[in-house]
DOSE-435849 format. One record per atom (N, C-alpha, C): residue number from 1; atom name; x, y, z negated. Coordinates in steps of 0.1 Angstrom, whole numbers, plus 5000, padded with zeros to 4 digits. Layout:
N
<rec num="NUM" atome="CA" east="X" north="Y" up="Z"/>
...
END
This chain:
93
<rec num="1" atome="N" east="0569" north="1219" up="2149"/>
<rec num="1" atome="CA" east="0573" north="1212" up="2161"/>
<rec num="1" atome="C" east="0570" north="1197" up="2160"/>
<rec num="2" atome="N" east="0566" north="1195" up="2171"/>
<rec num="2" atome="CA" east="0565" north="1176" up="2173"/>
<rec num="2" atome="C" east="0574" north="1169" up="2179"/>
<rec num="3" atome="N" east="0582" north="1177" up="2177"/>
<rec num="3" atome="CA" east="0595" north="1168" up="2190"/>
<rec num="3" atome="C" east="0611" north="1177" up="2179"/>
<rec num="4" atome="N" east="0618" north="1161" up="2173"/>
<rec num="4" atome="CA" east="0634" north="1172" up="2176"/>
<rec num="4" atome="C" east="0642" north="1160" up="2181"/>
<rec num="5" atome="N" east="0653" north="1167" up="2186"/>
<rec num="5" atome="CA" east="0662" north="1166" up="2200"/>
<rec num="5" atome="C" east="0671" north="1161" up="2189"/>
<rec num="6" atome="N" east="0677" north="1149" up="2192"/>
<rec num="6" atome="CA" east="0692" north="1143" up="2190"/>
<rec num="6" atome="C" east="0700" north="1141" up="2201"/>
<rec num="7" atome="N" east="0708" north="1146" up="2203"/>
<rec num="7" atome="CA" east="0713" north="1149" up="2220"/>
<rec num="7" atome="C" east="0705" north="1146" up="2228"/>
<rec num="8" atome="N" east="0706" north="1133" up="2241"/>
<rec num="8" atome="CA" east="0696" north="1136" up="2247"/>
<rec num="8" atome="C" east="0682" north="1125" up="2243"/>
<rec num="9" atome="N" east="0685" north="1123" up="2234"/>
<rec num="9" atome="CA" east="0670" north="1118" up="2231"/>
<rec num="9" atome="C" east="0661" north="1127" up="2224"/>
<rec num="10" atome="N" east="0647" north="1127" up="2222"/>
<rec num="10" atome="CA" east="0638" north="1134" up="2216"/>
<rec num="10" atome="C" east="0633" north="1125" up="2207"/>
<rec num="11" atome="N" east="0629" north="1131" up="2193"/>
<rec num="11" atome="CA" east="0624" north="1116" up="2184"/>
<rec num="11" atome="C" east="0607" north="1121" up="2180"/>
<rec num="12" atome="N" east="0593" north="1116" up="2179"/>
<rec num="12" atome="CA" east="0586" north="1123" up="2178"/>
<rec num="12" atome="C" east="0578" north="1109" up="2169"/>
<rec num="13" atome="N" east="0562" north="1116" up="2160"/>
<rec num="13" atome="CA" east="0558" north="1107" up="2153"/>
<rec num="13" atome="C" east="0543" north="1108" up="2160"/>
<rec num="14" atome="N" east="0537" north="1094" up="2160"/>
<rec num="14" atome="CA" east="0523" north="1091" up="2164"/>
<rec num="14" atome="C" east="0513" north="1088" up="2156"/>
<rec num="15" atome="N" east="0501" north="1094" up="2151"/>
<rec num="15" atome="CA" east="0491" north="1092" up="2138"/>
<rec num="15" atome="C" east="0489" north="1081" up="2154"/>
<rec num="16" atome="N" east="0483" north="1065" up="2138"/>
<rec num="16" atome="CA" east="0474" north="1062" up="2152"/>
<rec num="16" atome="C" east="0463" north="1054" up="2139"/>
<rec num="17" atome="N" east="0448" north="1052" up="2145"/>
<rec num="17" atome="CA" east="0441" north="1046" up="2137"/>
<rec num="17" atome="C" east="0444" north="1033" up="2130"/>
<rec num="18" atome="N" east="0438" north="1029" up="2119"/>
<rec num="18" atome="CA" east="0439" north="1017" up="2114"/>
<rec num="18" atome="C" east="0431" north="1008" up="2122"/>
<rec num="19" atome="N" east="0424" north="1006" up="2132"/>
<rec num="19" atome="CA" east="0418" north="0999" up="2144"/>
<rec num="19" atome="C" east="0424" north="1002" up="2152"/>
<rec num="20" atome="N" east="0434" north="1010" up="2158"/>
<rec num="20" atome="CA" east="0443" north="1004" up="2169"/>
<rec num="20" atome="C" east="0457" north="0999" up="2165"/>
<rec num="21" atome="N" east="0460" north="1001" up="2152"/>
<rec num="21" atome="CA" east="0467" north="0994" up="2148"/>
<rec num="21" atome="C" east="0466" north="0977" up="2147"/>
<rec num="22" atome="N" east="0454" north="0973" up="2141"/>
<rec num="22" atome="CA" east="0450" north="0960" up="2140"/>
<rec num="22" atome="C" east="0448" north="0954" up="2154"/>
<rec num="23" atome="N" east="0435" north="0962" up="2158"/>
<rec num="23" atome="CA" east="0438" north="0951" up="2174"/>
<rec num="23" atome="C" east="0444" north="0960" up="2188"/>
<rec num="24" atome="N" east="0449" north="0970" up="2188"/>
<rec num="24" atome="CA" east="0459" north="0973" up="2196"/>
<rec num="24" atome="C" east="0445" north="0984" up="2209"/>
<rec num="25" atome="N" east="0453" north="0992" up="2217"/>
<rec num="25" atome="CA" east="0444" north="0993" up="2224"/>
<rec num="25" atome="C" east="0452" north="1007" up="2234"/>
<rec num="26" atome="N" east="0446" north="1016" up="2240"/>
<rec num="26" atome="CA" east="0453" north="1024" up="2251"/>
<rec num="26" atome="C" east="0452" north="1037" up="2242"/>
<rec num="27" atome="N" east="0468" north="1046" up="2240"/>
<rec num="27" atome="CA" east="0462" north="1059" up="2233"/>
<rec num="27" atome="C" east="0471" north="1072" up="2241"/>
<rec num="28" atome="N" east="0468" north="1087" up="2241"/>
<rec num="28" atome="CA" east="0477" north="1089" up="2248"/>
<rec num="28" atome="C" east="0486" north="1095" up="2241"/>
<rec num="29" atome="N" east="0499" north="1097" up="2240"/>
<rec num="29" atome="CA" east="0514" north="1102" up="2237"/>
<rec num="29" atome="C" east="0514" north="1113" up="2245"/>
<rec num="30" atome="N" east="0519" north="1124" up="2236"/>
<rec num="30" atome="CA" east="0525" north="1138" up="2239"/>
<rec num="30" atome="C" east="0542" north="1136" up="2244"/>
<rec num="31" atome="N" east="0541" north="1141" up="2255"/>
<rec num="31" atome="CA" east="0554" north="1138" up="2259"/>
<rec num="31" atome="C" east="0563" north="1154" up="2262"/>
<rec num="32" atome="N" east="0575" north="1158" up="2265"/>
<rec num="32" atome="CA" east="0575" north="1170" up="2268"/>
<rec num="32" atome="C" east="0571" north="1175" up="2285"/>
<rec num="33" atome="N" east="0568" north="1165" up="2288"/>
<rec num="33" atome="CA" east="0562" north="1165" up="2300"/>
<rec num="33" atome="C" east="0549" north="1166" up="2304"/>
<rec num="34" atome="N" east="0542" north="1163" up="2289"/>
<rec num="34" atome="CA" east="0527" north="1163" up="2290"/>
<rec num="34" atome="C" east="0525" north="1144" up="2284"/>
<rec num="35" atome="N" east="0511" north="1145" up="2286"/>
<rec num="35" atome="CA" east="0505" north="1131" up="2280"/>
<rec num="35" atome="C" east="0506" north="1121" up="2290"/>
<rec num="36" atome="N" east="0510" north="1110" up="2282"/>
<rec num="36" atome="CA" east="0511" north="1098" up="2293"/>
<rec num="36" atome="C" east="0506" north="1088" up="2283"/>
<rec num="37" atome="N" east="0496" north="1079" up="2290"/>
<rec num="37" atome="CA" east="0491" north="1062" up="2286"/>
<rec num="37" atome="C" east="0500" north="1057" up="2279"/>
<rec num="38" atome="N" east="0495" north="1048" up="2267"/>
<rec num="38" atome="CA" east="0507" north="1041" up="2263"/>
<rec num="38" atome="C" east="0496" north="1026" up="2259"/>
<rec num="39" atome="N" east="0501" north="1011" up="2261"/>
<rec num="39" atome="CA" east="0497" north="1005" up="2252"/>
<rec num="39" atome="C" east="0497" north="1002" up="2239"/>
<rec num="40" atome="N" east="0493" north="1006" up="2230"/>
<rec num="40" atome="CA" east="0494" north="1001" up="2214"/>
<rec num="40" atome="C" east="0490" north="0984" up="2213"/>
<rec num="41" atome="N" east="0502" north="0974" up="2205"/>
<rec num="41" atome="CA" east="0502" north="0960" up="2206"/>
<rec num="41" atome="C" east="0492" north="0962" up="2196"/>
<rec num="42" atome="N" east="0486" north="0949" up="2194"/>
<rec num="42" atome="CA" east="0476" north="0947" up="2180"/>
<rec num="42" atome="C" east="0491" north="0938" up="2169"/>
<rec num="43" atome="N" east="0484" north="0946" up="2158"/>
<rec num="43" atome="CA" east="0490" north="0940" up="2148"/>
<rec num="43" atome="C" east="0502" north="0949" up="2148"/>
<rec num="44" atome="N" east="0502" north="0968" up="2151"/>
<rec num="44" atome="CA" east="0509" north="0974" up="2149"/>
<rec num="44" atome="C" east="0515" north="0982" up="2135"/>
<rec num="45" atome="N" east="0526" north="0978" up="2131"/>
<rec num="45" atome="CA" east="0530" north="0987" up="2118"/>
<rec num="45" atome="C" east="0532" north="0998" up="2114"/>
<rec num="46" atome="N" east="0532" north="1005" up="2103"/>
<rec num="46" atome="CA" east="0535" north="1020" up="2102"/>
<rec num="46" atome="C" east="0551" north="1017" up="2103"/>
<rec num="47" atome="N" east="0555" north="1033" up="2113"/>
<rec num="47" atome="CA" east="0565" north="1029" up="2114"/>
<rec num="47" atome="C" east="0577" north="1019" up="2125"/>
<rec num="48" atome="N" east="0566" north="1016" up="2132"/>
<rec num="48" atome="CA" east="0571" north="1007" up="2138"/>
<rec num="48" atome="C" east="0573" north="1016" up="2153"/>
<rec num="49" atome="N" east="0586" north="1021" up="2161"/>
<rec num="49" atome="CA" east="0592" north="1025" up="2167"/>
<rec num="49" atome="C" east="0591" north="1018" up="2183"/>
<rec num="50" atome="N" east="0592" north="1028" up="2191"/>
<rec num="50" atome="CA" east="0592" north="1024" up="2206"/>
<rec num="50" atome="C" east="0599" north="1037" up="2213"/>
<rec num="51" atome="N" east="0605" north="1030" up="2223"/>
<rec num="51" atome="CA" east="0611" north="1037" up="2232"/>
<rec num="51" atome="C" east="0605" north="1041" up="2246"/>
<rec num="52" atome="N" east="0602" north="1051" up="2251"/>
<rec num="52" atome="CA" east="0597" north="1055" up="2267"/>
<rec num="52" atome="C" east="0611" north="1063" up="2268"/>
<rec num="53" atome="N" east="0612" north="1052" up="2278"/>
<rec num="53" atome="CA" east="0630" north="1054" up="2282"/>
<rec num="53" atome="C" east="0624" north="1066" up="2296"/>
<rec num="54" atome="N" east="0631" north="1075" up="2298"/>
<rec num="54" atome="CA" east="0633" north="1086" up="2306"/>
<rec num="54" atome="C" east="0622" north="1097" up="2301"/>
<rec num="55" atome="N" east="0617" north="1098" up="2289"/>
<rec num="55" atome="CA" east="0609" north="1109" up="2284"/>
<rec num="55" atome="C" east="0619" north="1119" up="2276"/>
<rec num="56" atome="N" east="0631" north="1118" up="2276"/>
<rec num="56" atome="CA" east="0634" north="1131" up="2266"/>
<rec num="56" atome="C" east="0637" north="1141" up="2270"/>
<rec num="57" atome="N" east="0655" north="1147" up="2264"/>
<rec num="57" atome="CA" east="0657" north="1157" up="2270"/>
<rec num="57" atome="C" east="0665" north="1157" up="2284"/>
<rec num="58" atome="N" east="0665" north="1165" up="2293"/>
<rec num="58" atome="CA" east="0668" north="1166" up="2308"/>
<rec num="58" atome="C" east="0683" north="1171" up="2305"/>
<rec num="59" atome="N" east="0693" north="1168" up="2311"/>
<rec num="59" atome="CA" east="0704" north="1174" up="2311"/>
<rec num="59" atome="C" east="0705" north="1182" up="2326"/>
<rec num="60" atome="N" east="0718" north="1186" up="2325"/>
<rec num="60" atome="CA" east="0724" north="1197" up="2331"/>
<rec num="60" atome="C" east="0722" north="1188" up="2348"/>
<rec num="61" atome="N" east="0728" north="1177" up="2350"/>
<rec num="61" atome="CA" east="0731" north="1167" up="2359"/>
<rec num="61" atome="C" east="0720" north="1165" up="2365"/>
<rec num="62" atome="N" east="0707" north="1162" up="2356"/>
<rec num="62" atome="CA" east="0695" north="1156" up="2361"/>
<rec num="62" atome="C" east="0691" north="1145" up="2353"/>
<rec num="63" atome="N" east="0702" north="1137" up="2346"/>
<rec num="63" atome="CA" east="0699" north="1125" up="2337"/>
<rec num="63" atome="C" east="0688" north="1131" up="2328"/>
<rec num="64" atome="N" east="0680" north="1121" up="2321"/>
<rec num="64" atome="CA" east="0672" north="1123" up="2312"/>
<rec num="64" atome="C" east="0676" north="1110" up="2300"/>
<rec num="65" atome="N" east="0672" north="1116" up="2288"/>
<rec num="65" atome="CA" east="0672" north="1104" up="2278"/>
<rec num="65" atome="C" east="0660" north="1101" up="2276"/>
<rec num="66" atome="N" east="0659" north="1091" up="2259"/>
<rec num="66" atome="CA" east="0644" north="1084" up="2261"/>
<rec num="66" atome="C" east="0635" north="1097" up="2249"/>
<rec num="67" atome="N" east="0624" north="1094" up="2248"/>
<rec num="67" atome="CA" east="0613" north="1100" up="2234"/>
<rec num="67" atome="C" east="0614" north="1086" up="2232"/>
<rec num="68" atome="N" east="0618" north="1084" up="2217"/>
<rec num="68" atome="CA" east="0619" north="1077" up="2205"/>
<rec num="68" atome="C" east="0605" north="1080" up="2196"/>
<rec num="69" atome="N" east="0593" north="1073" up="2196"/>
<rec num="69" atome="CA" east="0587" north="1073" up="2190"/>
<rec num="69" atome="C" east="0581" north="1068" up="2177"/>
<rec num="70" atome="N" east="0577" north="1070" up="2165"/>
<rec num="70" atome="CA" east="0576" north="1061" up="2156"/>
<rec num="70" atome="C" east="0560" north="1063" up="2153"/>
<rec num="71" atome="N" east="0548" north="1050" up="2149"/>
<rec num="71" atome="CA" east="0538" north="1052" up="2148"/>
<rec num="71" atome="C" east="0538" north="1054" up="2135"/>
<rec num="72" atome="N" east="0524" north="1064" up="2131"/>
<rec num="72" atome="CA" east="0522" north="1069" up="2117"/>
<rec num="72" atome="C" east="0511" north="1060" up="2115"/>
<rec num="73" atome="N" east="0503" north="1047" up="2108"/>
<rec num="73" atome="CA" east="0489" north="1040" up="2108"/>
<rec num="73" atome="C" east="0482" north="1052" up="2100"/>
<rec num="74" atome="N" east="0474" north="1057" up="2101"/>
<rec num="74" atome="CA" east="0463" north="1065" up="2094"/>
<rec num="74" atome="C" east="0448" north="1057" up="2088"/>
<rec num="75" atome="N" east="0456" north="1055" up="2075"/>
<rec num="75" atome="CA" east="0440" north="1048" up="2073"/>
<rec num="75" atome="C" east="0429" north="1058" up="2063"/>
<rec num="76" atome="N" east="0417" north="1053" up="2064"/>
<rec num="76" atome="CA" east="0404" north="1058" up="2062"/>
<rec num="76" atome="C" east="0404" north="1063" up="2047"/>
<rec num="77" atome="N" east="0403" north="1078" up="2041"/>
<rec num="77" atome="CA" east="0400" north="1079" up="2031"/>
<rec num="77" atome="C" east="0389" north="1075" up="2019"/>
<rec num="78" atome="N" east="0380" north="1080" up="2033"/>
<rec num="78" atome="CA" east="0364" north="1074" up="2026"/>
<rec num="78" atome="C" east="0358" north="1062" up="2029"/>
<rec num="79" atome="N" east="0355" north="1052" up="2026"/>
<rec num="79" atome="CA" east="0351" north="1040" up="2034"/>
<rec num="79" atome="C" east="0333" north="1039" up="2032"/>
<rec num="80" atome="N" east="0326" north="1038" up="2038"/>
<rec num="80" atome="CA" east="0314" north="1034" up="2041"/>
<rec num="80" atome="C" east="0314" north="1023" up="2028"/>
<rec num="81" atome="N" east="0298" north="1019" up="2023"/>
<rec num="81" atome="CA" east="0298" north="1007" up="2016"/>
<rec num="81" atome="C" east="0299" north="0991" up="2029"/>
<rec num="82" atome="N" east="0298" north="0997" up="2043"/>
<rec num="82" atome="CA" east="0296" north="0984" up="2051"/>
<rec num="82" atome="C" east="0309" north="0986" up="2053"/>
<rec num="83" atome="N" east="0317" north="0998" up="2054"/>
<rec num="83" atome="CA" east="0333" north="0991" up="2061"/>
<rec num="83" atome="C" east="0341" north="0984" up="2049"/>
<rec num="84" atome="N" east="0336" north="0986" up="2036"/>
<rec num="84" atome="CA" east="0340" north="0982" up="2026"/>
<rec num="84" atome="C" east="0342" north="0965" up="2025"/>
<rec num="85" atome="N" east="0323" north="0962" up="2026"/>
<rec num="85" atome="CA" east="0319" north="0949" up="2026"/>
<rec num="85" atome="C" east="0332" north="0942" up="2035"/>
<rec num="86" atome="N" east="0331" north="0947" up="2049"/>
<rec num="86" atome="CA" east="0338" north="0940" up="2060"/>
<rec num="86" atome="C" east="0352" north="0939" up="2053"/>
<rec num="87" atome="N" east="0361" north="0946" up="2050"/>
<rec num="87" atome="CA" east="0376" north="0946" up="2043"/>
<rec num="87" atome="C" east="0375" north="0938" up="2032"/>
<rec num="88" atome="N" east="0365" north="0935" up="2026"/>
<rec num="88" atome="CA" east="0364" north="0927" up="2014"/>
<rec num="88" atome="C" east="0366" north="0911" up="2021"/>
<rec num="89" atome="N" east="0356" north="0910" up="2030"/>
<rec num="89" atome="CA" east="0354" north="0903" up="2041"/>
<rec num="89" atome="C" east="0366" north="0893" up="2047"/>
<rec num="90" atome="N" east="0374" north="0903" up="2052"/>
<rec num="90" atome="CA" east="0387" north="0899" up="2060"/>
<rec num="90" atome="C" east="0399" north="0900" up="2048"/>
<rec num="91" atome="N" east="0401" north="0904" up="2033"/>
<rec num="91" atome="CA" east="0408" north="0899" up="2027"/>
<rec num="91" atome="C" east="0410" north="0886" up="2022"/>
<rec num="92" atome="N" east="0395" north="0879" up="2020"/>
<rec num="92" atome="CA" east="0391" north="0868" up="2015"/>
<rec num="92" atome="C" east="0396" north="0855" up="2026"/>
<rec num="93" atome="N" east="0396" north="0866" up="2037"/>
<rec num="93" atome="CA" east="0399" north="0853" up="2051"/>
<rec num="93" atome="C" east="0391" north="0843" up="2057"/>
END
């Protein structure tokens, strides 16, 4: 499952690239409602947590809570010799 329920919140985790982590960009989120747009900030952390307040679970009433999401960064196992150069690149500064 990709979703578990702490009362009425839902907590769920997001793979997101090591390039939209760094400069940020539009990805879409699994909601229990279906997929919805989200902005990713640049200079995003593993881990680093956000709230879409009225995505969780639905109560009896009608109220809803939030999906608590946490991003997972997924970086590259294999690197190219050019993506290499470039990361050698931007460590040096």
């Amino acid at each position: 499952p990709i979703f578990q329920r702490q009362d009425m919140n839902i907590f769920s985790t997001a793979p997101i690239t090591f390039a939209q982590a760094a400069l940020g960009g539009e990805m879409r989120i699994n909601t229990v409602d279906g997929e919805v747009s989200y902005e990713v900030k640049p200079g995003t952390q593993t881990d680093t947590r956000i709230r879409l307040k009225g995505k969780g679970n639905m109560q009896a009433d009608g109220t809803r809570g939030n999906l608590i999401l946490n991003y997972n960064v997924q970086l590259p196992a294999n690197l190219s010799e050019r993506q290499k150069e470039l990361l050698q690149q931007m460590r040096m500064g």
